[in-house]
Biotite code that builds the C-alpha atoms (Angstrom):
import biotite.structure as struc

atoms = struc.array([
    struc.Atom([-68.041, 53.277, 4.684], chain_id="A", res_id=1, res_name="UNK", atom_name="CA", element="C"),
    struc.Atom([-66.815, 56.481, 6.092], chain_id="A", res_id=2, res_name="UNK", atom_name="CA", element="C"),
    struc.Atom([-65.831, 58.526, 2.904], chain_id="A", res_id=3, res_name="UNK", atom_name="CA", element="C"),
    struc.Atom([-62.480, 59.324, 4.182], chain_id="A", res_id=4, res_name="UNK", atom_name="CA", element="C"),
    struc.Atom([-61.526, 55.899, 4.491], chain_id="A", res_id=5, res_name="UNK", atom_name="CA", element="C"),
    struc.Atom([-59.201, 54.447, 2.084], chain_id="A", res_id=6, res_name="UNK", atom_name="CA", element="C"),
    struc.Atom([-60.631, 51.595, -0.362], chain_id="A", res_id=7, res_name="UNK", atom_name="CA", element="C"),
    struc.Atom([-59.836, 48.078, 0.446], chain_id="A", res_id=8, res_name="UNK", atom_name="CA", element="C"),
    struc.Atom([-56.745, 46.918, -2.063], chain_id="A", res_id=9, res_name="UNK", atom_name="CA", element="C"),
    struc.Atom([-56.257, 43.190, -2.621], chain_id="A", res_id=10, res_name="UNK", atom_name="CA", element="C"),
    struc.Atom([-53.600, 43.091, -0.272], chain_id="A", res_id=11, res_name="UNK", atom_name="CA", element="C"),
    struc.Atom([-56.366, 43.945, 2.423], chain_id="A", res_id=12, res_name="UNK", atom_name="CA", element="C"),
    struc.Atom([-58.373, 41.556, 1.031], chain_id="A", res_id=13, res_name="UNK", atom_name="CA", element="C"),
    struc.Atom([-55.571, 38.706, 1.216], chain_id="A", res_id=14, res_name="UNK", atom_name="CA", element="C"),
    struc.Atom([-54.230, 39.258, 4.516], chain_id="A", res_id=15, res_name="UNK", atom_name="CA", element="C"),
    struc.Atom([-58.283, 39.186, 5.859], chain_id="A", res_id=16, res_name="UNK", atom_name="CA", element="C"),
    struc.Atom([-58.507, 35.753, 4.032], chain_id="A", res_id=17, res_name="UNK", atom_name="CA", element="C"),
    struc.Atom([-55.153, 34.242, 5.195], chain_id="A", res_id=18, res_name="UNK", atom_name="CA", element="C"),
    struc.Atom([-56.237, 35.861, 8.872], chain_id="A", res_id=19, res_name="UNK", atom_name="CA", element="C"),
    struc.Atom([-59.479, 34.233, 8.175], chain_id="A", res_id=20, res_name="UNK", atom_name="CA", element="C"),
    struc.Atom([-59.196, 30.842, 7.917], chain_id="A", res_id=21, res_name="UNK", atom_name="CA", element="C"),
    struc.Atom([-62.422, 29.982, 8.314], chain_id="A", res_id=22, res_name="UNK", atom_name="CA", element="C"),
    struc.Atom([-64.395, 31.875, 5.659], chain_id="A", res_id=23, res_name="UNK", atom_name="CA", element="C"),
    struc.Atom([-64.713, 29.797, 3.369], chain_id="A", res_id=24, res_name="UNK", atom_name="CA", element="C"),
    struc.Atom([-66.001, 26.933, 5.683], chain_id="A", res_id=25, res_name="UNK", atom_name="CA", element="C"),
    struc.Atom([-69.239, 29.913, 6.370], chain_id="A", res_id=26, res_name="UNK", atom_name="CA", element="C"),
    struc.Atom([-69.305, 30.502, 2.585], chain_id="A", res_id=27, res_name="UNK", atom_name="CA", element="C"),
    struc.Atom([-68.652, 27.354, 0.896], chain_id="A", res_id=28, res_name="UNK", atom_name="CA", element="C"),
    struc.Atom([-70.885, 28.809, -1.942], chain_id="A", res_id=29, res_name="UNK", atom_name="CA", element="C"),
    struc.Atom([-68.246, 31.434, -3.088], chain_id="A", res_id=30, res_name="UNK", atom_name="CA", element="C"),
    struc.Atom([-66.142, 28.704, -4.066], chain_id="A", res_id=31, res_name="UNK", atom_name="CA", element="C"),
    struc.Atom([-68.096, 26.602, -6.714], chain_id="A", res_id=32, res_name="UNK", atom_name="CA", element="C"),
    struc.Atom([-68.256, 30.427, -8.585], chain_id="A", res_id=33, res_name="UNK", atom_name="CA", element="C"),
    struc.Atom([-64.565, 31.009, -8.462], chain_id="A", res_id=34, res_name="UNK", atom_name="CA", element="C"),
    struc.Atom([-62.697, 30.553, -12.075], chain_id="A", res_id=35, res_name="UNK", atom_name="CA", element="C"),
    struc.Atom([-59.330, 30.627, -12.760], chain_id="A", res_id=36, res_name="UNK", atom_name="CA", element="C"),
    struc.Atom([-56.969, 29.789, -15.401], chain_id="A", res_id=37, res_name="UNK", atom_name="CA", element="C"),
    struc.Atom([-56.150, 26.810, -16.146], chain_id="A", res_id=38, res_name="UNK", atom_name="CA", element="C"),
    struc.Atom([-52.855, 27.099, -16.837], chain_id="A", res_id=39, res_name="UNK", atom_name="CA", element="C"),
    struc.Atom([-53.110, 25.057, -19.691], chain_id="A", res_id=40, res_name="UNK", atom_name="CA", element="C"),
    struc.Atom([-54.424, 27.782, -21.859], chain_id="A", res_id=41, res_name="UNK", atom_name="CA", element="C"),
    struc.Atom([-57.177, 29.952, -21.794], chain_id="A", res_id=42, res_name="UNK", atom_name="CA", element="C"),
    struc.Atom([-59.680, 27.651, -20.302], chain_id="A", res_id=43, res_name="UNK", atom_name="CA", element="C"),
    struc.Atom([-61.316, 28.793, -16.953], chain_id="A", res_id=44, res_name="UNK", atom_name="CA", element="C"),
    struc.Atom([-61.806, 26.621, -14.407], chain_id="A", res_id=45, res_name="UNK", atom_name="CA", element="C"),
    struc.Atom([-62.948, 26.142, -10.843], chain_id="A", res_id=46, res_name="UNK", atom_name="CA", element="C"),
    struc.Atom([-60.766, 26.503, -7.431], chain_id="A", res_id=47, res_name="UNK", atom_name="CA", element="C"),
    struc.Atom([-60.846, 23.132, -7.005], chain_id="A", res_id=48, res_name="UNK", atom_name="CA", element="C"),
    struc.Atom([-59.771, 22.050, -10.717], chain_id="A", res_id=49, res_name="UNK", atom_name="CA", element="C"),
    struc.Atom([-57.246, 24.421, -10.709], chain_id="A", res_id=50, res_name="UNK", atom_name="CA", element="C"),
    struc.Atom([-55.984, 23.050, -7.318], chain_id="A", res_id=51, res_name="UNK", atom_name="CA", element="C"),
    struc.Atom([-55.992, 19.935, -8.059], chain_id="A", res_id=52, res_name="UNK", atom_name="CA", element="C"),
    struc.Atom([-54.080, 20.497, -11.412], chain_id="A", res_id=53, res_name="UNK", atom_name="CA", element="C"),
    struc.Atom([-51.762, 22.192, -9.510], chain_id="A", res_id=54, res_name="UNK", atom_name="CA", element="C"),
    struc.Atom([-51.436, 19.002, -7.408], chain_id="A", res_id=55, res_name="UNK", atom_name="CA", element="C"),
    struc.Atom([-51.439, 17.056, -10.627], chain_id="A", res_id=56, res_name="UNK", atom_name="CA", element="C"),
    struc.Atom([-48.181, 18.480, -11.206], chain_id="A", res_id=57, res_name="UNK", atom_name="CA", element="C"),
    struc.Atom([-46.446, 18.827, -8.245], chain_id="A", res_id=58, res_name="UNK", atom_name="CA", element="C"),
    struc.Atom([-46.879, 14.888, -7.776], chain_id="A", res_id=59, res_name="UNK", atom_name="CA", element="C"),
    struc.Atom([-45.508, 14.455, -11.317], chain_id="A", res_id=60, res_name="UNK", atom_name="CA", element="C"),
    struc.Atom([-42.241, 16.711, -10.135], chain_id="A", res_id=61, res_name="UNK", atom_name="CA", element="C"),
    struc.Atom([-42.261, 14.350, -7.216], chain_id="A", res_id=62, res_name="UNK", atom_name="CA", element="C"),
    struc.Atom([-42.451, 11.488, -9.241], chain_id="A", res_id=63, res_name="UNK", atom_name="CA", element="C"),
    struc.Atom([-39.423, 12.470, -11.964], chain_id="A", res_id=64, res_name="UNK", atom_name="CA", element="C"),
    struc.Atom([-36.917, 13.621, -8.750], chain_id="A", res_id=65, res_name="UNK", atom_name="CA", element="C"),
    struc.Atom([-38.211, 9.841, -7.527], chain_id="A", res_id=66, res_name="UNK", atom_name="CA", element="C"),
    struc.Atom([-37.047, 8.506, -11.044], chain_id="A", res_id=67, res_name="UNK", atom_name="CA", element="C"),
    struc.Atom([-33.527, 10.321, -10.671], chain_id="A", res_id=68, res_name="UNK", atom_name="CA", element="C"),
    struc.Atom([-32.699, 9.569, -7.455], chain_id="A", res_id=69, res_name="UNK", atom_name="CA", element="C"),
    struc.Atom([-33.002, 5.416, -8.383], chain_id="A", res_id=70, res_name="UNK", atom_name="CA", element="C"),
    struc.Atom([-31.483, 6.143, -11.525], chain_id="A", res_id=71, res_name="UNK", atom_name="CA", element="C"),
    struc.Atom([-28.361, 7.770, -9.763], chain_id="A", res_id=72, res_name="UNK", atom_name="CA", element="C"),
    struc.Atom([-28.936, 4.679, -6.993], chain_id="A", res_id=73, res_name="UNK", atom_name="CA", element="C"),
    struc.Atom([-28.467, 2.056, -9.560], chain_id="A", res_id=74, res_name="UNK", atom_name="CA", element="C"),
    struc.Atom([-25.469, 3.601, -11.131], chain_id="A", res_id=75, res_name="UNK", atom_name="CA", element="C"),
    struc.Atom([-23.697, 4.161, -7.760], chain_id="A", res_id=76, res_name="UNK", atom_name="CA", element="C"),
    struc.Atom([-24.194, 0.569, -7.338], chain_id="A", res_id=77, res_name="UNK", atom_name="CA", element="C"),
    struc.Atom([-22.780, -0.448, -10.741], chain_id="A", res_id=78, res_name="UNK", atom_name="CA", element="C"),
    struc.Atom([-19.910, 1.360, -10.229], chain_id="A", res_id=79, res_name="UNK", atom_name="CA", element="C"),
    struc.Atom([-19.595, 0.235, -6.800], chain_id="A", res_id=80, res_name="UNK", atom_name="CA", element="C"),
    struc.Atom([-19.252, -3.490, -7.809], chain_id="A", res_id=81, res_name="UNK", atom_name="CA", element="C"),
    struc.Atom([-17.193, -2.367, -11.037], chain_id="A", res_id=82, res_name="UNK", atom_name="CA", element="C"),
    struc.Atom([-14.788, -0.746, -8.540], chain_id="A", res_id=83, res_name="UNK", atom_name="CA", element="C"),
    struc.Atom([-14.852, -4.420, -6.254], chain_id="A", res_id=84, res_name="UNK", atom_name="CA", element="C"),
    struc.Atom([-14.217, -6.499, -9.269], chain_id="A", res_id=85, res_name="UNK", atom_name="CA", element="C"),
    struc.Atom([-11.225, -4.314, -10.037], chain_id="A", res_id=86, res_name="UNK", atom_name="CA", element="C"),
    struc.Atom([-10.269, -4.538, -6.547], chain_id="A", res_id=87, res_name="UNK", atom_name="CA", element="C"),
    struc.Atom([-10.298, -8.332, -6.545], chain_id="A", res_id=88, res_name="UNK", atom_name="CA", element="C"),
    struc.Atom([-8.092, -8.835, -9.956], chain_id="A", res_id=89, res_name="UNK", atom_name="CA", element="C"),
    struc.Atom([-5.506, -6.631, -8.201], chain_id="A", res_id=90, res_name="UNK", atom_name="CA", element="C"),
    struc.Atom([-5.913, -8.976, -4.778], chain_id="A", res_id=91, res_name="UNK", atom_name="CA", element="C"),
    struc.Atom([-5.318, -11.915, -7.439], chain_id="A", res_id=92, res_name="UNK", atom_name="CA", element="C"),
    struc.Atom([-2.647, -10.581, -8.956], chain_id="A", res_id=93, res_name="UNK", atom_name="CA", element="C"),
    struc.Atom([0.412, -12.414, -8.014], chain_id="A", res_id=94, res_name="UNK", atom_name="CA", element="C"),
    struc.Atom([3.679, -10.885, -9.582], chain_id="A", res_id=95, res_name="UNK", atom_name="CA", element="C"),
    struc.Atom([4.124, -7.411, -8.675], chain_id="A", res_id=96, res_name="UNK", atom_name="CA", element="C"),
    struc.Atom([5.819, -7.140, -11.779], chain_id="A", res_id=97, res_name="UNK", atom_name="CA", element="C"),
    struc.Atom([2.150, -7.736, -13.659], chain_id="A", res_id=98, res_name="UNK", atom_name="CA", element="C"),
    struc.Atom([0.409, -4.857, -12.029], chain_id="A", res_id=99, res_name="UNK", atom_name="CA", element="C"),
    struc.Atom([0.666, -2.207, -14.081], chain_id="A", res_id=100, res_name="UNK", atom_name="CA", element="C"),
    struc.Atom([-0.733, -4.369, -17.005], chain_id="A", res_id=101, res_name="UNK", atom_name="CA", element="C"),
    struc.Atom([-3.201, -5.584, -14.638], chain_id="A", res_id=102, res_name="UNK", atom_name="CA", element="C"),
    struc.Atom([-4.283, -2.288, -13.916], chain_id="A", res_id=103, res_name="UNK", atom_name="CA", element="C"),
    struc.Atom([-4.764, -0.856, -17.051], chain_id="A", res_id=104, res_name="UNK", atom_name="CA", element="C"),
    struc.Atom([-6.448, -4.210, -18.451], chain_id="A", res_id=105, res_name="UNK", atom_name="CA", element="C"),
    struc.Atom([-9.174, -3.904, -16.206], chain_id="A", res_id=106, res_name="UNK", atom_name="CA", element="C"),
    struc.Atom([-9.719, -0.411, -16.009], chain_id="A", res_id=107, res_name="UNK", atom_name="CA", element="C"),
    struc.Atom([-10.170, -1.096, -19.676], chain_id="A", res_id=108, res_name="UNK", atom_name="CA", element="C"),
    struc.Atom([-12.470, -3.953, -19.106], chain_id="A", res_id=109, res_name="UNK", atom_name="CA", element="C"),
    struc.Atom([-14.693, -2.587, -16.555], chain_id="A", res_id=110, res_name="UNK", atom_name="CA", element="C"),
    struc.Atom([-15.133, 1.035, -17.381], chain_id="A", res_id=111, res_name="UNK", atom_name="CA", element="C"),
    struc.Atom([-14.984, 0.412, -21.217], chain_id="A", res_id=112, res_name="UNK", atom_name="CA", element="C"),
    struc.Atom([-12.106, 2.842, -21.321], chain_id="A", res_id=113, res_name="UNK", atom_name="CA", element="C"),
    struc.Atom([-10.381, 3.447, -25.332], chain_id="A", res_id=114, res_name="UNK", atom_name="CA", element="C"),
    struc.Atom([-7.349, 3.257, -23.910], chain_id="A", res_id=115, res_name="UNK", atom_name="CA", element="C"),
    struc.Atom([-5.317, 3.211, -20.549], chain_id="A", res_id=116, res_name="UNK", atom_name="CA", element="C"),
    struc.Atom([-1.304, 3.374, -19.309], chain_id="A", res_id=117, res_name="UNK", atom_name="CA", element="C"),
    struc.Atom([0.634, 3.798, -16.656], chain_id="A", res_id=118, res_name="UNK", atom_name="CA", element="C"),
    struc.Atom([4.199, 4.541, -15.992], chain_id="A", res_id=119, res_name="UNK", atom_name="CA", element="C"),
    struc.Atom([6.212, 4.770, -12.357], chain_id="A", res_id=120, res_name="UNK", atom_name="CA", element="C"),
    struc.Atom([9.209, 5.576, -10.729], chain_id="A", res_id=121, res_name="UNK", atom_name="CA", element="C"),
    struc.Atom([11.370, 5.298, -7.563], chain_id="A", res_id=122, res_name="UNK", atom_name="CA", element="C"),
    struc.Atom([10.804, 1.527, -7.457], chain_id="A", res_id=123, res_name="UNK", atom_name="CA", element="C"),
    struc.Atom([12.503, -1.490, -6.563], chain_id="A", res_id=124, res_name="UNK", atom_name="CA", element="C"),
    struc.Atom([16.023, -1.526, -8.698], chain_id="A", res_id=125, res_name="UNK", atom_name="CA", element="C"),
    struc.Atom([14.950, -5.349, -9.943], chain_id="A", res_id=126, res_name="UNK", atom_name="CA", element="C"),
    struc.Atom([11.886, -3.428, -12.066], chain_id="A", res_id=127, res_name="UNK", atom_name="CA", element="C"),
    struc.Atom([14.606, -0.719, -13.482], chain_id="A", res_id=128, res_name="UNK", atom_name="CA", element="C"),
    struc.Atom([14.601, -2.385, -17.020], chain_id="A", res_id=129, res_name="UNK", atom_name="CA", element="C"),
    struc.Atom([10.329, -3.137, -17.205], chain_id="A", res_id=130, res_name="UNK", atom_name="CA", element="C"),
    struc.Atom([8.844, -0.775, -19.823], chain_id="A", res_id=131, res_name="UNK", atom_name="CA", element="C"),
    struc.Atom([6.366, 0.493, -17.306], chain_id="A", res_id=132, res_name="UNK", atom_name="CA", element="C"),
    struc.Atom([9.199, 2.650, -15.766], chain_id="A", res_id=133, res_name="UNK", atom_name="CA", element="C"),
    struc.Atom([10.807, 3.957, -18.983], chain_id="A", res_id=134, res_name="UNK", atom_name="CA", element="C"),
    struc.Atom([9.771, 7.577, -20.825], chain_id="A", res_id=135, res_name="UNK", atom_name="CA", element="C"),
    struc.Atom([8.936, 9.141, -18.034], chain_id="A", res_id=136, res_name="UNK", atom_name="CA", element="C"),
    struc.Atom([10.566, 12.287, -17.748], chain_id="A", res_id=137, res_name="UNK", atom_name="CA", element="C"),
    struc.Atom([11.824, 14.263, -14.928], chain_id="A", res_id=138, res_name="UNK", atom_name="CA", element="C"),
    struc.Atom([9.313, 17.300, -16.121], chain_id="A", res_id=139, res_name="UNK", atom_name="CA", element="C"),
    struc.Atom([6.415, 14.365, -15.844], chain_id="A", res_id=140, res_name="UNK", atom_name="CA", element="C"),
    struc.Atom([7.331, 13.267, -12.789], chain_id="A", res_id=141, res_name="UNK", atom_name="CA", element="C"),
    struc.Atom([7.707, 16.878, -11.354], chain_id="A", res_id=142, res_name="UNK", atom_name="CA", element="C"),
    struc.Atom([4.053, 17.978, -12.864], chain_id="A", res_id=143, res_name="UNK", atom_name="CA", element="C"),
    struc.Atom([2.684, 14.374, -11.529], chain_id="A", res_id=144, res_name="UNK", atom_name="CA", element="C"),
    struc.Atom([3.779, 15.003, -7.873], chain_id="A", res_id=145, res_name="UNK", atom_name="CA", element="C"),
    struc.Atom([2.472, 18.862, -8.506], chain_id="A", res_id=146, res_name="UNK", atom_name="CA", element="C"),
    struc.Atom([-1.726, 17.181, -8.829], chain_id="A", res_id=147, res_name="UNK", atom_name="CA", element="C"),
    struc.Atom([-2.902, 17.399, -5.774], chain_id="A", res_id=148, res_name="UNK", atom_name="CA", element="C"),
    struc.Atom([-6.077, 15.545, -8.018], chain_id="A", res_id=149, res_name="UNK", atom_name="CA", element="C"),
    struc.Atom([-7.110, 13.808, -11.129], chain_id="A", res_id=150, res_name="UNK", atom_name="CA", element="C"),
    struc.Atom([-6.800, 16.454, -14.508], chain_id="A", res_id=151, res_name="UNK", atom_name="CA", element="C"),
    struc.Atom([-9.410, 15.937, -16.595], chain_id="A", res_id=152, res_name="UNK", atom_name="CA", element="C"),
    struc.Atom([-9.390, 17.744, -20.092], chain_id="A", res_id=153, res_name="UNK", atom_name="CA", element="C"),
    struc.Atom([-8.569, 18.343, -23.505], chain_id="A", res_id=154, res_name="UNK", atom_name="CA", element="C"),
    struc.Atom([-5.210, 16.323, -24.594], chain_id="A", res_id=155, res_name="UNK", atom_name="CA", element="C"),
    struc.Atom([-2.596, 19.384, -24.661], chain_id="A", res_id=156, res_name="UNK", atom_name="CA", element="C"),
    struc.Atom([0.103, 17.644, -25.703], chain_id="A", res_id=157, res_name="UNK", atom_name="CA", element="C"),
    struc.Atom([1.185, 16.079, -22.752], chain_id="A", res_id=158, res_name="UNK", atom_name="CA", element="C"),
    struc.Atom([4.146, 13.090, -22.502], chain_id="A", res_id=159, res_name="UNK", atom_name="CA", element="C"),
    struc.Atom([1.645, 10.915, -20.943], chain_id="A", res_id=160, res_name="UNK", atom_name="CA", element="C"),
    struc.Atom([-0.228, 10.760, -24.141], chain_id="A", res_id=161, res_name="UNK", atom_name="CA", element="C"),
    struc.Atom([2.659, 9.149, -25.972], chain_id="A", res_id=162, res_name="UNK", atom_name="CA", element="C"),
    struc.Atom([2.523, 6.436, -24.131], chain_id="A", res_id=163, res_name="UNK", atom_name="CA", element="C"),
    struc.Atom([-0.839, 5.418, -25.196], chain_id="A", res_id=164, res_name="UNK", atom_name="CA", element="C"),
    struc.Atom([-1.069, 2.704, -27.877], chain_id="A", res_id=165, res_name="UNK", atom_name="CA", element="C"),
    struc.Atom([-2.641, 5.147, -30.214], chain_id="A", res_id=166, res_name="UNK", atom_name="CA", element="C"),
    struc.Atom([-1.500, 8.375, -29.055], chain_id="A", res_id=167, res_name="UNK", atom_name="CA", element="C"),
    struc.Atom([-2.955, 10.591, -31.810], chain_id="A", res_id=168, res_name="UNK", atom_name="CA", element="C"),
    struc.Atom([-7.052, 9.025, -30.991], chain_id="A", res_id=169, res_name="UNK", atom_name="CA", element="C"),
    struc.Atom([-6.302, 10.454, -27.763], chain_id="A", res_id=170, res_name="UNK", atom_name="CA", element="C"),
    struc.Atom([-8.895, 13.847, -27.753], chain_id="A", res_id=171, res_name="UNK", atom_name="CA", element="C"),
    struc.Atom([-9.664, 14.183, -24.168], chain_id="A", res_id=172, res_name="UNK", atom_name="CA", element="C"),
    struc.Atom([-7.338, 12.766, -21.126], chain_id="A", res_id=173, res_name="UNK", atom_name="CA", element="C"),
    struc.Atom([-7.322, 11.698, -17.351], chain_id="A", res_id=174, res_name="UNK", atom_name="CA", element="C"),
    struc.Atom([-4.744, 11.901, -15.582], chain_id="A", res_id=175, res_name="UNK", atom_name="CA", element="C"),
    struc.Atom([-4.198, 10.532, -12.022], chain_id="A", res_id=176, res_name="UNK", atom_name="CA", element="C"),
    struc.Atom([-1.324, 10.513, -9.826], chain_id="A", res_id=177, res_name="UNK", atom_name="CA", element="C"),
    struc.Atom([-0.435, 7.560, -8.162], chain_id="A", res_id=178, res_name="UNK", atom_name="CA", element="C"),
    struc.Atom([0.892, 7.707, -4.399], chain_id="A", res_id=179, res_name="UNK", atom_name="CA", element="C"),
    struc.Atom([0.868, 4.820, -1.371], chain_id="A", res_id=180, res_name="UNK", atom_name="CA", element="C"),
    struc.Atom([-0.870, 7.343, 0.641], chain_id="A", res_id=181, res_name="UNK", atom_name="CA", element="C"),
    struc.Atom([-2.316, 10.732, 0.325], chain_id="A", res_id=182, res_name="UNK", atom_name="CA", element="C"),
    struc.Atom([0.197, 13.022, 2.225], chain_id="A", res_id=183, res_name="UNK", atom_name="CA", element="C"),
    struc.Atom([3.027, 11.096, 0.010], chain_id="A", res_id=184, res_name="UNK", atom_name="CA", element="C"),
    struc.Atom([4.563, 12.160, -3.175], chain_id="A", res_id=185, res_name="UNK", atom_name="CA", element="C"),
    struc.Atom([3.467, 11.004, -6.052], chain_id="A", res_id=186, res_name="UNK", atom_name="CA", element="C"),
    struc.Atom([5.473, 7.988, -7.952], chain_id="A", res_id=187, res_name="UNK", atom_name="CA", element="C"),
    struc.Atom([3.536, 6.740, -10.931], chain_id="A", res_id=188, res_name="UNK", atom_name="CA", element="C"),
    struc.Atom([0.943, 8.173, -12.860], chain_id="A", res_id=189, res_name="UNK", atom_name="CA", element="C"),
    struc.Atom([-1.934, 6.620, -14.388], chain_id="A", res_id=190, res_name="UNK", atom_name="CA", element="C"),
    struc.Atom([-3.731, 7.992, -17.881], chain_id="A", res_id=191, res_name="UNK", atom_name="CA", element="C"),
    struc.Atom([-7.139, 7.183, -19.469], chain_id="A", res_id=192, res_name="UNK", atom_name="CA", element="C"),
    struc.Atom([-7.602, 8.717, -22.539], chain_id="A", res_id=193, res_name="UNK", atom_name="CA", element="C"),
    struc.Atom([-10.811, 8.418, -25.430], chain_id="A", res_id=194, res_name="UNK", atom_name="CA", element="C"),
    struc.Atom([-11.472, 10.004, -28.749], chain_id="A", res_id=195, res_name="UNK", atom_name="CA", element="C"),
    struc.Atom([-14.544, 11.664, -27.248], chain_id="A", res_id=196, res_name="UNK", atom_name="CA", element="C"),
    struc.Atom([-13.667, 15.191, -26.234], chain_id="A", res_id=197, res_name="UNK", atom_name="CA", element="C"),
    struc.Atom([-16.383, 15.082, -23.754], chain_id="A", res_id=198, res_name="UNK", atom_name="CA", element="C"),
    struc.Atom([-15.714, 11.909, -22.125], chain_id="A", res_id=199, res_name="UNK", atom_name="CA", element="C"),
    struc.Atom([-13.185, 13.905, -19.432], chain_id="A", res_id=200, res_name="UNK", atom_name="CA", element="C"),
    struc.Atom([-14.127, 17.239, -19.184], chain_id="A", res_id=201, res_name="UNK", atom_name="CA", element="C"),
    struc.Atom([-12.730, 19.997, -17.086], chain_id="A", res_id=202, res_name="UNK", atom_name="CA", element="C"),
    struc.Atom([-15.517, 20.925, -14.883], chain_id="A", res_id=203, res_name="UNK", atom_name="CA", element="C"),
    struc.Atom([-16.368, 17.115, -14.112], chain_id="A", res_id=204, res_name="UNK", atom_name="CA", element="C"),
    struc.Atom([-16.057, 15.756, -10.642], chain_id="A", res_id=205, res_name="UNK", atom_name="CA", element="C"),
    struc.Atom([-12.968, 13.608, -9.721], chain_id="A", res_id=206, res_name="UNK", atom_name="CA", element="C"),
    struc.Atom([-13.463, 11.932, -6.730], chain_id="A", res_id=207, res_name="UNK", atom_name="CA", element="C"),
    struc.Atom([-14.829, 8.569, -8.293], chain_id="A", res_id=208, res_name="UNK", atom_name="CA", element="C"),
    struc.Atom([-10.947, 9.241, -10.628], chain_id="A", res_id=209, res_name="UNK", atom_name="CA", element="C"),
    struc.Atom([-9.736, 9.780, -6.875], chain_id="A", res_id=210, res_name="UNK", atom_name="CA", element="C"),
    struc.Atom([-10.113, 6.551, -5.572], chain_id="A", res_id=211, res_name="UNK", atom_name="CA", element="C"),
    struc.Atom([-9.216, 4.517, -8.641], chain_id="A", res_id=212, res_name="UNK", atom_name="CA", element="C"),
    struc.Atom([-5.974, 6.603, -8.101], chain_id="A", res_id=213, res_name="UNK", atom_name="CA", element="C"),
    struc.Atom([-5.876, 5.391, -4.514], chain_id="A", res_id=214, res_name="UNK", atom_name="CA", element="C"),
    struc.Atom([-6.295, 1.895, -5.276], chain_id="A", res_id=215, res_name="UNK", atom_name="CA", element="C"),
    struc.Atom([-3.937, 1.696, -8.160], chain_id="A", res_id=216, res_name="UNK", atom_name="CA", element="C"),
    struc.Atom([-1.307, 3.209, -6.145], chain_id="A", res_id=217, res_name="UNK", atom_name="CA", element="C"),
    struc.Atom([-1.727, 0.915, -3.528], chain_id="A", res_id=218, res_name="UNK", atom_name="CA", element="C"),
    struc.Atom([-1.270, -1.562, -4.990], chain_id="A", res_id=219, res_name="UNK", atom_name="CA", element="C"),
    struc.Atom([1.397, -0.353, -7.391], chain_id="A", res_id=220, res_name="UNK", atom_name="CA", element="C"),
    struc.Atom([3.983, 0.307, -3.872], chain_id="A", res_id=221, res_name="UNK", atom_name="CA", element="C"),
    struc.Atom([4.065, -3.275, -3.897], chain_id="A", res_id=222, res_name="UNK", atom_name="CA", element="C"),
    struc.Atom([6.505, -2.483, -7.052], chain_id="A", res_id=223, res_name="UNK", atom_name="CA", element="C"),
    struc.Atom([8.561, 0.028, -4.417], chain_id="A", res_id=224, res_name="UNK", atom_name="CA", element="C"),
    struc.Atom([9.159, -2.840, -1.442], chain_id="A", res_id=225, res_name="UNK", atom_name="CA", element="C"),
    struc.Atom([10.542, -6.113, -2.353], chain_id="A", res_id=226, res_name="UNK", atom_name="CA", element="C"),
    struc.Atom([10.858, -8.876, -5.595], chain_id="A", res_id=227, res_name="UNK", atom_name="CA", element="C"),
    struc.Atom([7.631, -10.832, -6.313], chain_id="A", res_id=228, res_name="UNK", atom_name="CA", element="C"),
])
């Protein structure tokens, strides 16, 4: 080696190797006397073992996403045929005047929710005197037609909570507006409540909340159109 020359680093010596491909095919010996950490402890151990711990574990990391991504499958499916059977008892529901009950029983039923109601307005005049369209005040109805989706969160106090069998076991709330169709205003509202403060949370995702909305308020606009 010339004397001025700088000494080789290990980046020289990395880039040669990855630029090299083939060196280790002329000098298979070198790599029965490599050691490395295990990475298990202090243990040293050959290339090989090391890469096929390393292997080991990335097939194990494989393996657990695997595990979550049935695990979220199944659930998605349980809730998909919770959501159908709730969708049927409203198809079998007869009276229009039964649906809110309806709704809230099987909401209940299905999603083992504490407790469930549901209140609307602007319906047919023959429904004026059903208790499903009393205590609801104009502030309510205001801050209903104001979600453009589902609150979830701590029970602040709201009117909706009042109308819960057991308003005071009522820690953390749902509440879902209920409209015919999206770009309509909203004319019931729908709240599931439970003693467990984490059960609706803030930062939780509403779209599953979404479409229960949807359905119930289809169905509810039957209330809005004629006698049944």
């Amino acid at each position: 080696m010339n004397p001025i020359d700088p000494p080789i680093t290990e980046d020289d010596i990395a880039n040669f190797l990855a630029n090299t491909p083939d060196f280790f095919e002329r000098h298979a010996e070198l790599l029965a006397t490599v050691q490395l950490s295990s990475g298990h402890g202090s243990r040293a151990v050959s290339l090989q073992e090391r890469q096929a711990g390393l292997l080991r574990d990335k097939i194990k990391l494989l393996e657990a996403r695997m595990v979550d991504m049935i695990r979220h499958g199944q659930e998605n499916v349980g809730i998909a045929e919770k959501l159908h059977r709730c969708t049927r008892h409203l198809l079998l529901t007869a009276q229009a005047r039964d649906l809110p009950a309806a709704i809230v029983d099987v909401l209940k039923t299905e999603f083992l929710m504490p407790q469930a109601a549901i209140k609307v307005w602007q319906v047919n005049d023959i429904f004026a005197d059903e208790g499903f369209c009393k205590g609801v005040s104009t502030d309510t109805q205001i801050f209903t037609r104001s979600l453009t989706a589902p609150y979830c969160g701590a029970n602040a106090g709201f009117e909706a909570a009042s109308w819960l069998p057991q308003p005071e076991l009522a820690v953390s709330l749902a509440l879902i507006p209920l409209r015919a169709d999206p770009t309509q205003d909203a004319f019931g509202l729908l709240v599931l409540a439970s003693p467990d403060p984490d059960r609706f949370q803030a930062d939780m995702g509403t779209d599953f909340l979404a479409q229960i909305g949807e359905l119930a308020g289809a169905a509810i606009s039957r209330l809005r159109l004629r006698a049944a």
